[in-house]
C-alpha positions, 0 to 999 in steps of 0.5 A: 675530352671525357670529363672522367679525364680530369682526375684529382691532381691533374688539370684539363691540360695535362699540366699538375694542379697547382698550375690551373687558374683559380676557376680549375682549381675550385671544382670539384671532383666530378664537376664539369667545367665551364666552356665558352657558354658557361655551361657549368654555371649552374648547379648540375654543370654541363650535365645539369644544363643538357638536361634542363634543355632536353626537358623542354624540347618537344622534338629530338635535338642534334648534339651538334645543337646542344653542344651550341647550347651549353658550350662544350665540344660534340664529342664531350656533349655525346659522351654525356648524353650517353651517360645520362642514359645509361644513368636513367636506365638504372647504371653508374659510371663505375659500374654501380646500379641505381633505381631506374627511372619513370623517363629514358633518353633516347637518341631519335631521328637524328637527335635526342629527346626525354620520354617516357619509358615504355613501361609505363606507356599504359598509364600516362596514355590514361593520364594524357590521353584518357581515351580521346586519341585523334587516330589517323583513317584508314585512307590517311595510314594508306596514303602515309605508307605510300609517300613512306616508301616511294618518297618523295613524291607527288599527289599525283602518283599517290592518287594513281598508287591508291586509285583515289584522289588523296589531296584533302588526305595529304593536307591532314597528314601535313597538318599533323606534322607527318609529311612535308614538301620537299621541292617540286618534280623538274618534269611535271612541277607537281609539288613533292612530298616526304615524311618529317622527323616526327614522323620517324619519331613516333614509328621510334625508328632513326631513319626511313631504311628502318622501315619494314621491307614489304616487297615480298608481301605486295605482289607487282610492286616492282611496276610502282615506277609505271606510275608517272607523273607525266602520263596522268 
């Protein structure tokens, strides 16, 4: 349930005022109230906590998780998430505006995380990075967009794609978080790999079917499938 739907008078059951317990009765208007992990605990309330928890994540968290946290329903926690981006992006809930923040939560690979905006990516890249970018190689971005697009998928058919041996690219890509293994081929028993959630965290898309459609532009690529672990 919407905490816009505790309106003076009424409580979260449906019942008059008067019959909610003594925790109930003492909040007030606009405040959350607490649920099985006291959310409401501290100042904020539910809010207050989802953010205080987003502030600390170095990768996007599912509602499902930070419902766990805070000990509200996914429903309200999602409501809630949406409010508070809404409110970072300079709106109130009645429609009112508000200075817009240096940060904005977004919903990401299959979570949410704090980052931030865009606009500002000038500086903090001058503050954060200062010119000391560790850039991926031309041979790393290749093999990248190969596993990318034909995951998941072995060494072997990405060496054969690219006409070159890529272990020691696959180990840096893995190292960075961009890739990982994903189980093994039944046939050949080569080692499979697939992009992670970072990696669709950095590109800012939710999933690998928002990547650019490149057919059209790479002629032959329908014989991609010819390349067969089993026949190298």
């Amino acid at each position: 349930m919407s905490t816009e739907d505790l309106r003076p008078g009424t409580a979260a059951d449906g019942n008059p005022a008067g019959d909610s317990g003594p925790a109930e009765a003492a909040a007030g208007p606009g405040e959350d109230t607490a649920g099985p992990g006291e959310a409401a605990a501290g100042p904020g309330g539910a809010r207050g906590a989802l953010e205080a928890v987003l502030m600390v994540v170095d990768e996007p968290v599912a509602e499902e998780q930070l419902a766990a946290v805070v000990g509200l329903p996914t429903a309200q926690v999602r409501e809630l998430l949406h409010e508070l981006a809404r409110e970072y992006d300079g709106y109130t809930r009645d429609g009112g505006t508000l200075p817009v923040r240096g940060f904005e939560l977004r919903q990401l690979a299959g979570g949410w995380r704090v980052y931030s905006r865009a606009a500002y990516s000038g500086i903090v890249s001058q503050f954060v990075v200062d010119g000391q970018t560790a850039r991926l190689t031309q041979a790393a971005l290749e093999t990248l967009a190969v596993i990318a697009y034909r995951q998941p998928v072995s060494r072997a058919r990405v060496s054969a794609i690219r006409g070159v041996n890529v272990d020691s690219v696959v180990r840096t890509l893995a190292q960075r978080g961009l890739i990982e293994e994903v189980g093994t081929d039944p046939v050949s028993g080569a080692f499979l790999y697939r992009t992670t959630a970072y990696f669709l965290e950095r590109l800012g898309i939710g999933s690998v079917d928002e990547l650019p459609q490149i057919a059209q532009h790479l002629p032959g690529l329908e014989n991609l499938h010819d390349f067969d672990d089993a026949s190298l």
